[in-house]
C-alpha atoms as one frame of an Amber mdcrd trajectory, in Angstrom:
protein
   0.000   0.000   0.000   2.807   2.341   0.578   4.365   1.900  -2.436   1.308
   2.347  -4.112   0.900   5.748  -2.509   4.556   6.775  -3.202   4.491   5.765
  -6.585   1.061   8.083  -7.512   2.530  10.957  -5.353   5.409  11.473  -7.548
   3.091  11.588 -10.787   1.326  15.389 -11.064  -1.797  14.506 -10.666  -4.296
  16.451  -8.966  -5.743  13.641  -7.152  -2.857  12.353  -5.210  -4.192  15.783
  -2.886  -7.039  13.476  -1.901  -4.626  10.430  -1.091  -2.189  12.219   1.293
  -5.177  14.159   2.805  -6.226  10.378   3.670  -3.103   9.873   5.391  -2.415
  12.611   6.941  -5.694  12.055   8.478  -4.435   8.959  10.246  -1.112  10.098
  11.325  -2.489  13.256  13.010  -5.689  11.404  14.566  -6.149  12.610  18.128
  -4.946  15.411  17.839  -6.472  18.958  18.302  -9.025  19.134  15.474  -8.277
  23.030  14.842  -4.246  22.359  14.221  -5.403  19.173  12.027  -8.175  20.976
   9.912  -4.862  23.702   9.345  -2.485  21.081   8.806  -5.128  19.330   5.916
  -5.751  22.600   4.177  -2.227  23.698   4.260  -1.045  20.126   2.845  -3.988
  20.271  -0.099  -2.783  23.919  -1.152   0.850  22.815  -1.249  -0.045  20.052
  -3.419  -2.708  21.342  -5.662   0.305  23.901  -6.166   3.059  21.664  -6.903
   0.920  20.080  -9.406  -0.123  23.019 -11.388   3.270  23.958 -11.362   4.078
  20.742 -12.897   1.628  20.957 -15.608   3.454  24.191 -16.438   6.698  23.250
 -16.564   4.960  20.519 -19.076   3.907  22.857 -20.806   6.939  24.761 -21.099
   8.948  21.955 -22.055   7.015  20.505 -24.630   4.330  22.745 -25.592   1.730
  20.254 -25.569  -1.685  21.858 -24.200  -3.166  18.961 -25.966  -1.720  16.438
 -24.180  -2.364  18.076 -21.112  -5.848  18.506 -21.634  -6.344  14.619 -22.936
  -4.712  13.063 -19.904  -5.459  15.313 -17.571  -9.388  15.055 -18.246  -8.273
  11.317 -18.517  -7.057  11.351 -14.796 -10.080  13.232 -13.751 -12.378  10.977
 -15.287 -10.600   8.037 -13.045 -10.688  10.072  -9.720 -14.220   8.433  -8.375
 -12.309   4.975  -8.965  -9.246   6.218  -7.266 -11.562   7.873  -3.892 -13.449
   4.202  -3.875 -10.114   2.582  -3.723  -7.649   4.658  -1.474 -10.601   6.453
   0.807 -13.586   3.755   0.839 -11.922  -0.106   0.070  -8.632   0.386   1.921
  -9.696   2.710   4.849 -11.650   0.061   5.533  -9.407  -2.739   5.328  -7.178
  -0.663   7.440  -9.731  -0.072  10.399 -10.781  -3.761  10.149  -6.940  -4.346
  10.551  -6.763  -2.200  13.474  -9.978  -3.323  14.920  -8.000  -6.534  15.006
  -4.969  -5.582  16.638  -6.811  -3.852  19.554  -9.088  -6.586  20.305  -5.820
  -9.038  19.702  -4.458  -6.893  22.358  -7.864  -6.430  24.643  -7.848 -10.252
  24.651  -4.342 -10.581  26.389  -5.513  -8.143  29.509  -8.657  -9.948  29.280
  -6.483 -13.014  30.243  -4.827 -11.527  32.590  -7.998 -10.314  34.589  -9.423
 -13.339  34.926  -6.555 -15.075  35.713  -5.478 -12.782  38.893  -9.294 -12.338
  40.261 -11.928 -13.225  37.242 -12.101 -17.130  37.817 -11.783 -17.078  41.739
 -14.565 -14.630  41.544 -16.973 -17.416  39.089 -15.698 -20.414  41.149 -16.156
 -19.041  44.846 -19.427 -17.400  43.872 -21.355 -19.843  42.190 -22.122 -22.086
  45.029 -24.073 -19.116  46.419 -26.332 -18.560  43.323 -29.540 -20.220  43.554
 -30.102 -20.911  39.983 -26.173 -22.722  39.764 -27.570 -25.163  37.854 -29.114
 -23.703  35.626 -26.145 -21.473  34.463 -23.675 -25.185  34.830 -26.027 -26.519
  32.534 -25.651 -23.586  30.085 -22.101 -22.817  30.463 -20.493 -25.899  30.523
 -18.062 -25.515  27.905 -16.407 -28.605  26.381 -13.696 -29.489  23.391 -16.340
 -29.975  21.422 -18.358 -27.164  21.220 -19.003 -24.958  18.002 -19.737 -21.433
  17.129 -23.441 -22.152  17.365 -22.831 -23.527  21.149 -21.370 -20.066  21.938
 -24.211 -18.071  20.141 -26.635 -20.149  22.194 -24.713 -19.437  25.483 -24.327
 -15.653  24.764 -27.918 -15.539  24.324 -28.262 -17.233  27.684 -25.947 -14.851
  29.180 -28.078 -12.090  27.733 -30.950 -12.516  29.537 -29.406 -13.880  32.889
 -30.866 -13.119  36.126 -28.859 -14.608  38.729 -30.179 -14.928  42.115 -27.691
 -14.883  44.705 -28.577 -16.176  48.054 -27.338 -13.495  50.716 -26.993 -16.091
  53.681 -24.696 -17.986  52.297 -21.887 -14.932  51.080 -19.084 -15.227  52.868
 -18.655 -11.389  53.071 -15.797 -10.858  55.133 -13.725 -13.278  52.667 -14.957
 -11.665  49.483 -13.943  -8.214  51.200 -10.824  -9.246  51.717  -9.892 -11.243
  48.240 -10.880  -8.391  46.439  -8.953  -5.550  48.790  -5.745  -7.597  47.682
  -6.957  -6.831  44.375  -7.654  -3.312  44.323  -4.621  -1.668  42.560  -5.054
  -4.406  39.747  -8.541  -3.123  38.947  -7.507   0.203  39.564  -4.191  -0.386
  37.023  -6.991  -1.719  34.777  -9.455   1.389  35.069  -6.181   3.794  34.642
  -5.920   2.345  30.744  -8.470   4.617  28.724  -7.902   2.391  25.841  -9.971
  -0.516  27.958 -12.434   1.166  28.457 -13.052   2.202  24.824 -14.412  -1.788
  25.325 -17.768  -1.245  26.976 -19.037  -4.752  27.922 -15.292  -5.449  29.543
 -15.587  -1.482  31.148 -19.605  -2.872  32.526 -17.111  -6.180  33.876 -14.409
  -3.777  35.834 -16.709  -0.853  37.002 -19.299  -3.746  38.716 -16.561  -5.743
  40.281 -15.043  -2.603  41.316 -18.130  -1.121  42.565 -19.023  -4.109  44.555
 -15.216  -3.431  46.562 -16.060  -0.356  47.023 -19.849  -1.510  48.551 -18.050
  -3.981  50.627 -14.960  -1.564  51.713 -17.237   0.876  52.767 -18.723  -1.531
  55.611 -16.837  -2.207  58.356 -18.655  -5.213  59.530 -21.309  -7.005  57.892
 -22.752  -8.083  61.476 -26.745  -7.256  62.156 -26.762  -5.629  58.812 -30.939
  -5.230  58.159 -32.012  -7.402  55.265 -32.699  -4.496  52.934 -28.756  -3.853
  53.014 -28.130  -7.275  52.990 -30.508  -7.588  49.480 -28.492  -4.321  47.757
 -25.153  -6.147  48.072 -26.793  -9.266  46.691 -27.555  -7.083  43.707 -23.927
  -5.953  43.650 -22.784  -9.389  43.534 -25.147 -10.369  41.232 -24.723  -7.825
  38.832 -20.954  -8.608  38.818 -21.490 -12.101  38.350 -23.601 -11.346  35.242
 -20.756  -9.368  33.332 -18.698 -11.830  34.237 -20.280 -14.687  32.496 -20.869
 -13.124  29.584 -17.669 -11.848  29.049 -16.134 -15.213  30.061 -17.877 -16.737
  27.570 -16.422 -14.488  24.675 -12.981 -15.023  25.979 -13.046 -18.708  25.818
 -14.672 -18.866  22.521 -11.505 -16.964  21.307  -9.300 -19.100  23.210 -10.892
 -21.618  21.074 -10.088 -20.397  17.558  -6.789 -18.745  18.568  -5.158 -20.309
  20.896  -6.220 -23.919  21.905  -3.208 -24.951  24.414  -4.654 -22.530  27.197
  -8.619 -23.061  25.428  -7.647 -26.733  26.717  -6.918 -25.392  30.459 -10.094
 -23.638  30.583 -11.922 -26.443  29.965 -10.571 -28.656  32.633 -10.623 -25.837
  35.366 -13.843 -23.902  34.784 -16.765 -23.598  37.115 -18.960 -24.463  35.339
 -18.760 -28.320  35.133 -19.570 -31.071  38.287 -15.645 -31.464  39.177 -13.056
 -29.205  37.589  -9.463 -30.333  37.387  -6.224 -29.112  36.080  -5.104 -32.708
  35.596  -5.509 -34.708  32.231  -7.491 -37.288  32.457  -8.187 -38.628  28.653
């Protein structure tokens, strides 16, 4: 592609403007959109220059107003192909690239969450969810399971209400798993390029917020039952982004890498007895 750019640059033709505008677009992206408005116009008049000064020297050379005409209304006549081309076909092959790259990269911290806090959080909580079995059933994931498993899981996941049992939260040890974890989420929350994700930005900010519910009590002793029902929520509500966003990570574990996909499988939650160990 970049030879392809360099190679119509160098030719005086008016719409090579229109292909360095392009990429000067994406080189100056974030910045202030005054400077790069000035910075566009003041690249398309130096251009636009350079070329009519071209076709003059042509013409000076060879005295050929002819020529100039033909091909230039030639080259003009192939400009629409050119803009579907350079702006339209390979813009978008380049965002789908970069799309890519940052979920490629999304993935890895994605990994890394829910192997510091994610799956202690859906293995200790799930024995205090009344409808466990339920969500077992739906989210045991296997070797064998295929894109349309995962489509019929994520629409499980959609519409999942899980019912934690209060009584049976070990408060105090949730409190204190997740203090240790604190400046991970918080390392997490500080990276504005996460949160350009929004279902894994719902995952942080309702794990997060539930530390923050639970920090803010010092004991969880004679605590009336309406309290006691809006940390359920909390927990809940945690444990719902969770699965859901679980459930996308191993189905990408599954097409991309299958060596930790195969881990997963044998240490999840969601089956009657996980185990690291290989049985078969």
């Amino acid at each position: 592609m970049y030879f392809t750019i360099v190679r119509l640059v160098y030719q005086p033709y008016p719409w090579c403007v229109i292909i360095w505008v392009k990429v000067a677009g994406h080189i100056w992206t974030g910045r202030n959109k005054m400077k790069r408005h000035s910075y566009i116009i003041s690249l398309a008049t130096i251009f636009m220059g350079l070329s009519a000064v071209l076709y003059f020297a042509h013409y000076l050379i060879f005295h050929d107003l002819d020529h100039i005409l033909k091909y230039g209304l030639g080259d003009l006549a192939f400009l629409p192909l050119e803009v579907l081309l350079v702006v339209v076909i390979i813009e978008r092959i380049l965002a789908r690239q970069e799309k890519q790259a940052k979920l490629q990269k999304l993935n890895m911290v994605v990994g890394a969450f829910f192997s510091e806090l994610g799956n202690r959080l859906l293995s200790d909580l799930i024995k205090d969810v009344d409808n466990r079995i339920e969500i077992a059933q739906a989210l045991n994931v296997t070797g064998k399971w295929t894109r349309e498993d995962f489509r019929k899981a994520a629409e499980f996941t959609s519409h999942l209400k899980i019912k934690v049992n209060y009584r049976n939260v070990d408060l105090d040890g949730l409190k204190a798993f997740l203090t240790t974890k604190r400046e991970f989420l918080m390392g997490l929350l500080a990276n504005p390029g996460l949160l350009e994700n929004d279902k894994f930005a719902d995952v942080l900010w309702a794990v997060t917020h539930l530390d923050e519910e639970l920090e803010a009590r010092p004991s969880f002793n004679n605590l009336p039952e309406t309290d006691l029902e809006h940390i359920a929520g909390d927990i809940a509500r945690a444990y719902g982004r969770l699965t859901g966003e679980w459930l996308e990570y191993a189905e990408h574990l599954k097409a991309k890498y299958p060596y930790l996909f195969s881990l997963m499988v044998r240490t999840h939650p969601f089956q009657e007895h996980p185990s690291a160990v290989v049985l078969k």
